[in-house]
C-alpha positions in Angstrom: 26.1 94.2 61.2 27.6 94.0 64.7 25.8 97.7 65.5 22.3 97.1 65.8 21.0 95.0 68.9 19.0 91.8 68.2 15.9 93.8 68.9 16.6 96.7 66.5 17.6 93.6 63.9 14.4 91.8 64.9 12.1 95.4 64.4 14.3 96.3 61.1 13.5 92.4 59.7 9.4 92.8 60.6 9.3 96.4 58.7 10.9 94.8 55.8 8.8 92.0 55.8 5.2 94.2 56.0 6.5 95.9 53.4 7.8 92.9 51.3 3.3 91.6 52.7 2.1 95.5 51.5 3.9 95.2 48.2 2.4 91.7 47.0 -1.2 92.8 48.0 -0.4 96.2 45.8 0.7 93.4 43.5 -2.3 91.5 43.0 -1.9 91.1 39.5 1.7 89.1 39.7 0.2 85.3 40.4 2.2 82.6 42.6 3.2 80.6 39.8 5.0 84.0 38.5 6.5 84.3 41.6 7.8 80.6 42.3 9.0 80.3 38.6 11.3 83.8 39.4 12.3 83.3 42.9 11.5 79.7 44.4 8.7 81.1 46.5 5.2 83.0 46.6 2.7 84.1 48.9 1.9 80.2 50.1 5.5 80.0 51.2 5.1 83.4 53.0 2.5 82.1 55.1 4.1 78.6 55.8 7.5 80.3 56.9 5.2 82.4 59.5 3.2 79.6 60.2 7.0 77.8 60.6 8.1 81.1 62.9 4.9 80.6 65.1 5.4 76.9 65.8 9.2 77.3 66.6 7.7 80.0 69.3 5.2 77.7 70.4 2.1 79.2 68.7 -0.2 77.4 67.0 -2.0 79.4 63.9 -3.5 77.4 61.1 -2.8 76.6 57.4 -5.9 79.2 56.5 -5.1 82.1 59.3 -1.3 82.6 58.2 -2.7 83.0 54.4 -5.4 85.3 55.4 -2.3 86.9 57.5 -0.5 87.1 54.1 -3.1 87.6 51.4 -5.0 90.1 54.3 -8.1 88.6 53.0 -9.3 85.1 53.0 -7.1 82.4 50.7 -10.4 81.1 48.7 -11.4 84.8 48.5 -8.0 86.2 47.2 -7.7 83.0 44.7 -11.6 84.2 43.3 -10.4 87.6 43.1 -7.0 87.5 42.1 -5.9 84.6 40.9 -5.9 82.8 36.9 -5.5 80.0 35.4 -2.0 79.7 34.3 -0.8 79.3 31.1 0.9 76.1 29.6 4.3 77.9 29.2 4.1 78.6 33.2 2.8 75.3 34.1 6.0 74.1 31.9 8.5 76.5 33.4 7.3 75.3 37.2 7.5 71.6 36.0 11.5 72.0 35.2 12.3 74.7 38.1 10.0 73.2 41.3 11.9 71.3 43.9 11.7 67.8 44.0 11.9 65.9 47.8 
């Protein structure tokens, strides 16, 4: 869209994306494995893409501060909250659909 300026792109693109943060954490009860086994990624690969974003600008933020920046709580905290054990059928379904290196 050759209308918006990269700034207005880059402020459009970080609304989305808090929202896209806001929604999961109002989504507590949809776990990662749901998530990777529907669309490739979950809230892990959230944080590793911002962790990614930082690096490429030269910022260094850990493993554990871009979850907490995603899950807007500590990982180990959100994962005893949150988080179950998954089923069999879902460990299956991310056997067959993970990416393989």
């Amino acid at each position: 869209m050759d209308r918006l300026g990269e700034e207005q792109k880059r402020d459009l693109e970080a609304a989305a994306f808090r929202r896209l943060v806001a929604h999961l954490d109002a989504r507590s009860d949809v776990q990662n494995i749901d998530l990777m086994n529907l669309a490739g990624f979950c809230r892990n690969c959230l944080a590793n893409w911002y962790r990614e974003a930082a690096a490429e600008n030269h910022i260094e933020i850990s493993k554990d501060e871009a979850r907490e920046i995603i899950y807007g709580m500590p990982y180990d905290e959100w994962k005893a909250r949150h988080q179950g054990e998954a089923t069999a059928d879902q460990k299956a379904v991310f056997e067959k659909a993970r990416p393989r290196d």
